[in-house]
Structures are given as structure tokens and as C-alpha cells.
GURO-533452 format. One record per atom (N, C-alpha, C): residue number from 1; atom name; x, y, z. Coordinates in steps of 0.2 Angstrom, whole numbers, m for minus. Layout:
N
+-----+-------+-------+-------+-------+
| num | atome |     x |     y |     z |
+-----+-------+-------+-------+-------+
| NUM |    CA |     X |     Y |     Z |
...
+-----+-------+-------+-------+-------+
***
This chain:
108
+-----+-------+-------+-------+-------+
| num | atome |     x |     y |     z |
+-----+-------+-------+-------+-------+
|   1 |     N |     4 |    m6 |     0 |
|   1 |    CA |     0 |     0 |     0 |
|   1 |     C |     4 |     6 |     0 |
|   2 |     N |     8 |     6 |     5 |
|   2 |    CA |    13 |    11 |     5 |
|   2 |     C |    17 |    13 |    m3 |
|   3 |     N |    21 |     7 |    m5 |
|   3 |    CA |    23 |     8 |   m11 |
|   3 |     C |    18 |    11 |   m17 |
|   4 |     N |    12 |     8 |   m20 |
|   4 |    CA |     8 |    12 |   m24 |
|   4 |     C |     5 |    21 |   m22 |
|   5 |     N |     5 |    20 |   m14 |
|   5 |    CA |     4 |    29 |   m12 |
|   5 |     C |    11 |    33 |   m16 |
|   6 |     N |    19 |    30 |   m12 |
|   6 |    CA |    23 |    33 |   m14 |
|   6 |     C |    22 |    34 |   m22 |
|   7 |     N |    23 |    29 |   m27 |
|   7 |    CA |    21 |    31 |   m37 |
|   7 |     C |    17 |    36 |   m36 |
|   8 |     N |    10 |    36 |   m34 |
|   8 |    CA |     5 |    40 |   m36 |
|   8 |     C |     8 |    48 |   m33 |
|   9 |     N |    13 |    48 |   m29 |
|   9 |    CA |    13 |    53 |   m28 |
|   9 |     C |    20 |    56 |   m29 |
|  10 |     N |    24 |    51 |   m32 |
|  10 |    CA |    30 |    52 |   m38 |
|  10 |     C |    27 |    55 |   m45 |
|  11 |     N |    20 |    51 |   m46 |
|  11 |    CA |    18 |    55 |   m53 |
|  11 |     C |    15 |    61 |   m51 |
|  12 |     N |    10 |    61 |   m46 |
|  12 |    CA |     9 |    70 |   m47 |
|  12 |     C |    14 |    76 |   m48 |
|  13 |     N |    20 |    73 |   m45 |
|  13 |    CA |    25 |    76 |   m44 |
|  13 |     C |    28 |    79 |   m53 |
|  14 |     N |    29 |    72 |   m56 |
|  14 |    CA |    34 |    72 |   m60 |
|  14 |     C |    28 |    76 |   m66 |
|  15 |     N |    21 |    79 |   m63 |
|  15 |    CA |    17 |    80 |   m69 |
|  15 |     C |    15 |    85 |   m66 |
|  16 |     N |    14 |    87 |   m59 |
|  16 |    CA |    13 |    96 |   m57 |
|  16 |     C |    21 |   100 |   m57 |
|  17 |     N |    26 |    96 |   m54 |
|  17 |    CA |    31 |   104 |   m54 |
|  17 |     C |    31 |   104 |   m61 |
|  18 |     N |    31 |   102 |   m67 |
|  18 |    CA |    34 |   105 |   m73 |
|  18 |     C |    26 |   112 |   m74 |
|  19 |     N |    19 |   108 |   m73 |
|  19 |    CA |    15 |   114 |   m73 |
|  19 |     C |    16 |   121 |   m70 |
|  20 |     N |    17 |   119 |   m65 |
|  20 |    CA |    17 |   126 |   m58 |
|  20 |     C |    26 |   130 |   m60 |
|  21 |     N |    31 |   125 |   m63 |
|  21 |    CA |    35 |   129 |   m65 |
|  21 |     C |    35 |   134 |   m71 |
|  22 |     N |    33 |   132 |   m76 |
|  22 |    CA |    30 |   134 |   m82 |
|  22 |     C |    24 |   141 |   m80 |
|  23 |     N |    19 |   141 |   m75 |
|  23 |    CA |    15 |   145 |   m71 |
|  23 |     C |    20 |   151 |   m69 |
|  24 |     N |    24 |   150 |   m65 |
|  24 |    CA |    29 |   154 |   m62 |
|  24 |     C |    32 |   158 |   m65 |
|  25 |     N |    36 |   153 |   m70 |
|  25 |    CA |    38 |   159 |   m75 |
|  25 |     C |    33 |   164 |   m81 |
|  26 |     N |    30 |   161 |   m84 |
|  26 |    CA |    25 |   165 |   m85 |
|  26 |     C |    22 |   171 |   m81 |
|  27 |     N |    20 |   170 |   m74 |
|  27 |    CA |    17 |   174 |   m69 |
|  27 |     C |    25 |   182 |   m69 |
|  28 |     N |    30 |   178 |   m69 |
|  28 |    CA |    33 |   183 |   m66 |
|  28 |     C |    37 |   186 |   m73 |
|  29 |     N |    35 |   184 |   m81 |
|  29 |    CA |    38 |   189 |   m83 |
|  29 |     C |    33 |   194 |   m86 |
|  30 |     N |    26 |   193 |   m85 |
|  30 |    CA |    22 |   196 |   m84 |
|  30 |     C |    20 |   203 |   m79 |
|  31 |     N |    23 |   201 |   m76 |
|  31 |    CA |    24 |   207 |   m68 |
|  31 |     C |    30 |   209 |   m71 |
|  32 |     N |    36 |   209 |   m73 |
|  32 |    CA |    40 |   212 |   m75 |
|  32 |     C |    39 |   216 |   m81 |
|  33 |     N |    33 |   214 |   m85 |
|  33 |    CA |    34 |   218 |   m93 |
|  33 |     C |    29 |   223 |   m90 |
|  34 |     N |    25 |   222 |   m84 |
|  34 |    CA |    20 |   227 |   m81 |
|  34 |     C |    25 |   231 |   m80 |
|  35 |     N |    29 |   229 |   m75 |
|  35 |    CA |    34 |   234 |   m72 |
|  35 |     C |    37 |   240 |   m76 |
|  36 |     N |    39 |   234 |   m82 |
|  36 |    CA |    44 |   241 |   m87 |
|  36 |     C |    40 |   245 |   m88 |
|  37 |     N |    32 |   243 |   m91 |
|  37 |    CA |    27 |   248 |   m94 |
|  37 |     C |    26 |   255 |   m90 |
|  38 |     N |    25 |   254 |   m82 |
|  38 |    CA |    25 |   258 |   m76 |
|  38 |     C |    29 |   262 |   m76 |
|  39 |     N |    36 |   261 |   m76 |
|  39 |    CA |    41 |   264 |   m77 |
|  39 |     C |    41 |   268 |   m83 |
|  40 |     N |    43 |   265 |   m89 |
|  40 |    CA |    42 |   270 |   m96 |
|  40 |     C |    36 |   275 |   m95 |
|  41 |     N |    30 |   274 |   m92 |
|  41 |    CA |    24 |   279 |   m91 |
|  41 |     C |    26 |   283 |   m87 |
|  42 |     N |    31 |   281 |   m82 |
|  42 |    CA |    32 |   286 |   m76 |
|  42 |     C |    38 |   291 |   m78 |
|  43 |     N |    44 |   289 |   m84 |
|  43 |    CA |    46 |   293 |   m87 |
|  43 |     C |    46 |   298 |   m92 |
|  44 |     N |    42 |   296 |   m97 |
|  44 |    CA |    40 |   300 |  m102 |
|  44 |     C |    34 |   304 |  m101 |
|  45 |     N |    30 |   305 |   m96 |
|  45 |    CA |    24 |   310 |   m95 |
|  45 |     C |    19 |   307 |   m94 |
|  46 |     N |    18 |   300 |   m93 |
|  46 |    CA |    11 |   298 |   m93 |
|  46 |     C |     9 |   296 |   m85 |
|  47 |     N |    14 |   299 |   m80 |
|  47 |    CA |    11 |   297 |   m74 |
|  47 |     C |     6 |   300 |   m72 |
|  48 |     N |     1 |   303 |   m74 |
|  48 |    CA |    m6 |   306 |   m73 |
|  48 |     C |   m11 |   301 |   m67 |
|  49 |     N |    m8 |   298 |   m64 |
|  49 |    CA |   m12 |   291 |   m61 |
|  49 |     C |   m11 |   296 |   m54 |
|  50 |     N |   m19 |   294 |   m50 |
|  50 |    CA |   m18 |   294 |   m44 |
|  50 |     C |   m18 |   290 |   m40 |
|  51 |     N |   m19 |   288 |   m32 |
|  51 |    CA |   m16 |   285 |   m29 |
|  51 |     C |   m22 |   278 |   m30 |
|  52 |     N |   m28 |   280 |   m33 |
|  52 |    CA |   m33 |   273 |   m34 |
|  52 |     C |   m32 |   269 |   m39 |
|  53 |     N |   m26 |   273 |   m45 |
|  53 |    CA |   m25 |   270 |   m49 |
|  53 |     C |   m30 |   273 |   m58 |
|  54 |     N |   m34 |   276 |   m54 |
|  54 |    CA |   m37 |   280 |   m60 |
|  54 |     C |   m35 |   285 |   m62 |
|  55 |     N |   m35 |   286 |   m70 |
|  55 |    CA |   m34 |   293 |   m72 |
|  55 |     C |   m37 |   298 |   m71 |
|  56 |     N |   m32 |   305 |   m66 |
|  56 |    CA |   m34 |   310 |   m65 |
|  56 |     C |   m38 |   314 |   m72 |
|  57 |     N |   m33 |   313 |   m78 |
|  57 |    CA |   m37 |   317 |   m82 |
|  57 |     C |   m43 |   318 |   m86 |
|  58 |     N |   m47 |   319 |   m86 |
|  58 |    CA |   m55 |   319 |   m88 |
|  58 |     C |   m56 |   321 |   m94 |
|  59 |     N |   m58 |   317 |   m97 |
|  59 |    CA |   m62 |   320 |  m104 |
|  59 |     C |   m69 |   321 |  m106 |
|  60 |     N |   m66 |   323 |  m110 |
|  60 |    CA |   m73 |   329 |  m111 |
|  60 |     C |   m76 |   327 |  m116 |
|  61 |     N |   m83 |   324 |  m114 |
|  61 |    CA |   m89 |   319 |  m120 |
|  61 |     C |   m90 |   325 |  m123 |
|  62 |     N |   m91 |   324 |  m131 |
|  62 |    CA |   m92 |   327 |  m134 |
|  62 |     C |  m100 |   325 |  m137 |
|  63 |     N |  m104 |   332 |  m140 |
|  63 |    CA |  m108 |   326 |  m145 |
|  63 |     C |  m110 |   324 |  m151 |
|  64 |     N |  m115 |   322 |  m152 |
|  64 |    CA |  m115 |   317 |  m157 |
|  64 |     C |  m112 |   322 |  m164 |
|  65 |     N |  m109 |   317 |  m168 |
|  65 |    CA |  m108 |   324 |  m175 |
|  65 |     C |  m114 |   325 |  m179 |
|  66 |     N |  m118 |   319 |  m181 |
|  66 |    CA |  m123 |   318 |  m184 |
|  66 |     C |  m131 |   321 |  m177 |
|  67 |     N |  m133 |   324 |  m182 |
|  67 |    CA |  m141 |   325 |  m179 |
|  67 |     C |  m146 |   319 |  m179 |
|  68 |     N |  m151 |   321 |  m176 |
|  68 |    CA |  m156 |   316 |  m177 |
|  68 |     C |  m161 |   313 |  m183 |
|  69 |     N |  m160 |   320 |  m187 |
|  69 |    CA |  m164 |   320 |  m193 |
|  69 |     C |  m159 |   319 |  m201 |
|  70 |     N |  m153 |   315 |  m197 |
|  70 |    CA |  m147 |   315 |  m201 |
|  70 |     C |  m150 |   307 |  m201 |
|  71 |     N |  m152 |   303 |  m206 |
|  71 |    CA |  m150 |   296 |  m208 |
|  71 |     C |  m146 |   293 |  m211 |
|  72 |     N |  m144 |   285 |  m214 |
|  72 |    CA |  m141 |   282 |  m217 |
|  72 |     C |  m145 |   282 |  m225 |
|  73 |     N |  m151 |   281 |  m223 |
|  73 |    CA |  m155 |   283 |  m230 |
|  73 |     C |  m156 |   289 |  m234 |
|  74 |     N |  m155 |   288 |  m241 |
|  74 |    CA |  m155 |   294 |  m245 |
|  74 |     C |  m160 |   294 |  m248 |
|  75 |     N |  m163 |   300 |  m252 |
|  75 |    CA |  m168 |   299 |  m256 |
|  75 |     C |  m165 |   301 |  m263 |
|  76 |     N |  m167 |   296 |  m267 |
|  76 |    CA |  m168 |   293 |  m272 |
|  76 |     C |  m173 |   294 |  m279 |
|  77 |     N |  m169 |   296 |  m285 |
|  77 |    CA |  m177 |   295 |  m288 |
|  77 |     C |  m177 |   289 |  m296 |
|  78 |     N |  m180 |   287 |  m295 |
|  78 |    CA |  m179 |   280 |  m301 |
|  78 |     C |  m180 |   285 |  m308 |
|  79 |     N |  m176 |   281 |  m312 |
|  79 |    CA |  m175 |   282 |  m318 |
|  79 |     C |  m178 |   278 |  m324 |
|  80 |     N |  m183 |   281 |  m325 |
|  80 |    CA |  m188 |   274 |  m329 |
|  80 |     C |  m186 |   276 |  m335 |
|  81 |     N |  m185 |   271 |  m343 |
|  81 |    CA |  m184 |   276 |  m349 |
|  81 |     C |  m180 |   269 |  m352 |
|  82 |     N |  m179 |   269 |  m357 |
|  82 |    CA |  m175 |   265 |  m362 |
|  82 |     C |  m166 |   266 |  m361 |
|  83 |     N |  m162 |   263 |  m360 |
|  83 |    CA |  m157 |   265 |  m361 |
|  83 |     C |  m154 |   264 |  m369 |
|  84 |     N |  m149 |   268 |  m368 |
|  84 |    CA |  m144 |   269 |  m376 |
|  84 |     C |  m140 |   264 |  m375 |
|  85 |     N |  m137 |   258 |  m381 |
|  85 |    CA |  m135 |   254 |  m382 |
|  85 |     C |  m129 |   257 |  m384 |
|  86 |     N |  m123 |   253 |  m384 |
|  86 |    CA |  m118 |   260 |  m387 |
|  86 |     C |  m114 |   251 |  m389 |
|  87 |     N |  m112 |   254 |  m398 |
|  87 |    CA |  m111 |   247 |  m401 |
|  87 |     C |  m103 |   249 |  m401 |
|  88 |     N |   m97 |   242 |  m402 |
|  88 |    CA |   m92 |   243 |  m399 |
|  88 |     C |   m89 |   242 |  m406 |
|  89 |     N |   m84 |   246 |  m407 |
|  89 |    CA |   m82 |   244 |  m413 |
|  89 |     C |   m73 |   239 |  m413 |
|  90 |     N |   m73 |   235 |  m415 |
|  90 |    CA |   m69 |   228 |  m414 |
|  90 |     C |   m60 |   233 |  m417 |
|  91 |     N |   m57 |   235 |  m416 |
|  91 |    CA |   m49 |   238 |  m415 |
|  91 |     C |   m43 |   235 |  m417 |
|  92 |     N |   m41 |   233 |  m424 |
|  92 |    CA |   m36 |   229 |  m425 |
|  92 |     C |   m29 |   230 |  m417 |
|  93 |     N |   m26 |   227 |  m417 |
|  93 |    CA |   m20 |   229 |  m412 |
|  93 |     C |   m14 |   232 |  m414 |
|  94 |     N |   m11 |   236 |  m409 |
|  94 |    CA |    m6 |   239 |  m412 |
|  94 |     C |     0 |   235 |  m415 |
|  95 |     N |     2 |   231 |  m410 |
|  95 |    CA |     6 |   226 |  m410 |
|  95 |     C |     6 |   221 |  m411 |
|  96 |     N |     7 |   216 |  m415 |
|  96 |    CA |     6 |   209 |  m419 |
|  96 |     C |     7 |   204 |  m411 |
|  97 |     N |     1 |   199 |  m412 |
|  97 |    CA |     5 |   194 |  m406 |
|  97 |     C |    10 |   191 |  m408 |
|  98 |     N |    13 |   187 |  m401 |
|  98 |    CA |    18 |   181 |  m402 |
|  98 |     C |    13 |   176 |  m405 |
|  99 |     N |    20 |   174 |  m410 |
|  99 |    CA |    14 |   168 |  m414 |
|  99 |     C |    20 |   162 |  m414 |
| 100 |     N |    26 |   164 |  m414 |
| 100 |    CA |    31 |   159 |  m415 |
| 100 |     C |    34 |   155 |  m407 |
| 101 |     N |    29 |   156 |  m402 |
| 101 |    CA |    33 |   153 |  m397 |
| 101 |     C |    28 |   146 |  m397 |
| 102 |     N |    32 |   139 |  m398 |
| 102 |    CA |    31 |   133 |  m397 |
| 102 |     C |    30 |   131 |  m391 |
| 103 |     N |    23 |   125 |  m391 |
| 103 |    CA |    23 |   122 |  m384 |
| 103 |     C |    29 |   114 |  m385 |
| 104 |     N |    30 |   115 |  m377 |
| 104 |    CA |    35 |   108 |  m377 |
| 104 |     C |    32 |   106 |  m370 |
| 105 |     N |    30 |    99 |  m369 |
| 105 |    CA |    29 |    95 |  m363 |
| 105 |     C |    36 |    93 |  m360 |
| 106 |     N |    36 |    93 |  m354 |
| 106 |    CA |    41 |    92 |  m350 |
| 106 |     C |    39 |    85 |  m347 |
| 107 |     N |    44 |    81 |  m347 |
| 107 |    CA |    42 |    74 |  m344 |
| 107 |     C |    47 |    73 |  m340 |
| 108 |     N |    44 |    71 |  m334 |
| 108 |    CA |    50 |    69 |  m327 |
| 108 |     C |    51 |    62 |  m328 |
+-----+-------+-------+-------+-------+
***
């Protein structure tokens, strides 16, 4: 009894410390790329934060650009009537095609 407790308790081992390791270091270069952010913010001007953590400085809601009698629908007016057919006239080319390049199959 004893020996199958010890296995079972060799395999959680050998199957949680690689998790909880892999956890750690994740967790802690996490908190460090925080850190450097904090710090770059706290040098270049963007330390505006107070002590709760919110930004002291306020913005100011603007309003809406579009009015209420502003919609996405246009008025429209249909065009009933026969269209003009417009015949195309066929245009010799200026350029003569290639006419001399041969096909050749390639056999592997």
C-alpha cells in the first residue's frame, strides 16, 4: 500500500512541478513587462495616475456629429426610360501577337 501511495505521488510530482513551473515563469515575466510599462509611463509624462489607480485626467464627452434628422438613407429618384445601347467597334491591335513561341511537354 505504502509503495503504490509513494508512485502516485512520484507521478503527481513528476506531472505538477513542470506545470506550476512553467506557471511561475509566466506569472513573473508578466509582472515584470508590467513593471517596465509603469516605469516608461512614469518617465515620459504619462504618470497622470492617482493613488486609486485612475486617471486624473477627464475627458470631455463630446456630442453626437450627426443630428437626429441625419439618416443612413438617401432619397432617391428612379429612372424609368430605355437606355442607349452603345455598339463597340472591334480595333485591329497595335502590336502583332507572339505567334512563334512553341509548346514543349516536360516529362520527369
Amino acid at each position: 500500500m505504502e509503495f503504490l501511495l509513494l508512485i502516485i505521488l512520484l507521478l503527481l510530482f513528476l506531472i505538477l512541478y513542470p506545470i506550476i513551473k512553467v506557471g511561475f515563469k509566466v506569472w513573473s515575466q508578466m509582472r515584470q513587462m508590467n513593471r517596465s510599462f509603469q516605469n516608461a509611463r512614469s518617465q515620459y509624462g504619462g504618470g497622470n495616475r492617482n493613488t486609486s489607480g485612475g486617471n486624473t485626467h477627464r475627458h470631455r464627452h463630446r456630442g453626437k456629429i450627426f443630428g437626429p434628422s441625419d439618416g443612413e438613407y438617401v432619397e432617391f429618384e428612379e429612372i424609368t426610360g430605355q437606355r442607349q445601347s452603345v455598339q463597340y467597334i472591334e480595333v485591329q491591335d497595335v502590336e502583332p501577337r507572339i505567334t512563334d513561341a512553341k509548346f514543349e511537354e516536360i516529362r520527369l
